[in-house]
C-alpha positions as CSV (number, residue, x, y, z in Angstrom):
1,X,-43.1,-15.3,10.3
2,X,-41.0,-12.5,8.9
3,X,-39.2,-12.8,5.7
4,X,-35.4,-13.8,6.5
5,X,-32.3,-12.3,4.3
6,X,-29.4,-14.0,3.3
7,X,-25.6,-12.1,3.4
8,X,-26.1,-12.3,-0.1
9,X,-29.4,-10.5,-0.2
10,X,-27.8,-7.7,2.4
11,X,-24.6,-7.3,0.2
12,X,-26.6,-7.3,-3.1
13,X,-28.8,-4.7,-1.9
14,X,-25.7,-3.0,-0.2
15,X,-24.3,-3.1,-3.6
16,X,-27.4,-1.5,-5.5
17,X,-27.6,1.3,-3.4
18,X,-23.6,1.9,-4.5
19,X,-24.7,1.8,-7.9
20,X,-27.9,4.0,-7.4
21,X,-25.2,6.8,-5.9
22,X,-22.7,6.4,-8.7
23,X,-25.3,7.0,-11.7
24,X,-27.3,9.8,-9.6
25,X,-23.8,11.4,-9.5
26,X,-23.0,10.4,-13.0
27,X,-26.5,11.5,-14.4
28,X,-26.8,14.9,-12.5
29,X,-28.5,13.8,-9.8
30,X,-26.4,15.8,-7.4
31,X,-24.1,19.1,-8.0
32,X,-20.1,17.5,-7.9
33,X,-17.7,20.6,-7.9
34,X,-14.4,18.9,-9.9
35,X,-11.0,19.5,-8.7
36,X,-7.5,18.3,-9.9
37,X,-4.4,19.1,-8.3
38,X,-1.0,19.2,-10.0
39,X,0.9,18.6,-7.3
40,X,-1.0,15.3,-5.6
41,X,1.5,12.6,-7.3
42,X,4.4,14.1,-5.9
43,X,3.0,15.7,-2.0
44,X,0.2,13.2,-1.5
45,X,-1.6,16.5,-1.1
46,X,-4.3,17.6,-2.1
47,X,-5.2,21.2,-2.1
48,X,-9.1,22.7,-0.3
49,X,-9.1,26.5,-1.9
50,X,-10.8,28.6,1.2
51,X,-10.0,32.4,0.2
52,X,-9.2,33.6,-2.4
53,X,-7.8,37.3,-3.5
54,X,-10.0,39.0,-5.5
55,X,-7.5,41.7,-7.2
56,X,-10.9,43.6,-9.0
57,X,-11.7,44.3,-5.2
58,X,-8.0,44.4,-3.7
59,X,-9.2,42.2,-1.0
60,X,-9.3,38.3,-0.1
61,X,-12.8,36.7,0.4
62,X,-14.1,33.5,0.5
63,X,-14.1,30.8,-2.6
64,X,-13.7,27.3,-3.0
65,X,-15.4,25.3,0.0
66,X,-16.3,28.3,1.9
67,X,-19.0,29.2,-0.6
68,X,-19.8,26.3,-2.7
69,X,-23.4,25.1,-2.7
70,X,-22.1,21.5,-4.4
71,X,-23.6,18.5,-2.6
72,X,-20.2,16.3,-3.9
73,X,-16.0,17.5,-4.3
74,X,-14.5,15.3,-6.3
75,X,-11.2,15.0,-6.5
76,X,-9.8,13.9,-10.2
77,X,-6.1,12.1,-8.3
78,X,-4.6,10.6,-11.8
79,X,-7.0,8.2,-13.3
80,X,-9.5,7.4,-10.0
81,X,-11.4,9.9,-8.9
82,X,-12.5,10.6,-5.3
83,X,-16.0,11.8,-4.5
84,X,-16.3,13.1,-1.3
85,X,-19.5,14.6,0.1
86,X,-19.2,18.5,0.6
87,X,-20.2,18.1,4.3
88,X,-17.4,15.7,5.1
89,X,-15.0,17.8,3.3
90,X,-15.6,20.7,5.3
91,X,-15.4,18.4,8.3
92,X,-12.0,17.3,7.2
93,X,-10.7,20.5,6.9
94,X,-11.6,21.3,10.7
95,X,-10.4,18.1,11.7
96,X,-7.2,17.6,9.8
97,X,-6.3,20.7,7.7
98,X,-3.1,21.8,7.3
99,X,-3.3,25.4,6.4
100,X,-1.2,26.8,3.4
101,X,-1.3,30.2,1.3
102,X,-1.0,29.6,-2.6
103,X,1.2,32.2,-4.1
104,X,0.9,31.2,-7.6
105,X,0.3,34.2,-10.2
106,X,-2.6,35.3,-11.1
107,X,-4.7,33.4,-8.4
108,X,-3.9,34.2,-5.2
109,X,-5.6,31.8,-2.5
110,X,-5.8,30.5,1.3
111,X,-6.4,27.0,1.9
112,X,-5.6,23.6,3.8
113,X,-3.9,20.9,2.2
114,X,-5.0,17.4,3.2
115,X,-3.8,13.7,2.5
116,X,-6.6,10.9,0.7
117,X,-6.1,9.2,4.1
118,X,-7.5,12.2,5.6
119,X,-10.3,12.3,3.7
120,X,-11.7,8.9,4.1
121,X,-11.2,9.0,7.9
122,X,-13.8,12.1,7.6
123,X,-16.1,10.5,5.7
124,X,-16.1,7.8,8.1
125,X,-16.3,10.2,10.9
126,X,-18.8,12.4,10.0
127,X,-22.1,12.0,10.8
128,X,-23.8,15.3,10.2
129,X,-27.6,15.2,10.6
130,X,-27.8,11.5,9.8
């Protein structure tokens, strides 16, 4: 007969693989590209960089999520920070970016603005190659 598990030997080992992901993403187990955004507290925004202008070139190309080879974005939203998984991101900008043009001197860039509510609907959504 087959070992049986308890809810509380699901949810501890639910809880240990939480863990697991925090330190691997605490140690370096996985490339996190950091982000903090000025504006959240007041727009309930944050900002996804897609272009930016490159003025050595005189041109716009891509930056920010368009070429990042980070596994994890995390978002540093006053004193929590969100970690969202690069894939899900990118899905969330297809899915529910609002696209804006930052004009701010010196750096230039194209992006999407999205709310946190946003975001965790696409990292419940997304499935990838799961």
């Amino acid at each position: 007969m087959g070992k049986s598990f308890s809810a509380f030997d699901l949810d501890l080992e639910f809880g240990q693989e939480g863990e697991q992901l925090v330190k691997e993403l605490l140690t370096h187990g996985h490339t996190i590209e950091v982000k903090r955004d000025r504006k959240w507290k007041d727009t309930h925004n944050v900002y996804v960089e897609t272009e930016c202008y490159f003025t050595g070139k005189q041109a716009w190309g891509a930056s920010g999520l368009s070429v990042t080879e980070a596994k994890y974005w995390a978002f540093v939203l006053e004193d929590a920070v969100l970690f969202v998984p690069t894939d899900a991101l990118r899905y969330a900008v297809k899915e529910f970016g609002n696209y804006t043009e930052c004009h701010i001197p010196p750096n230039f860039s194209k992006g999407v603005l999205l709310t946190v509510p946003q975001i965790l609907k696409s990292i419940k959504e997304y499935q990838g190659d799961k």
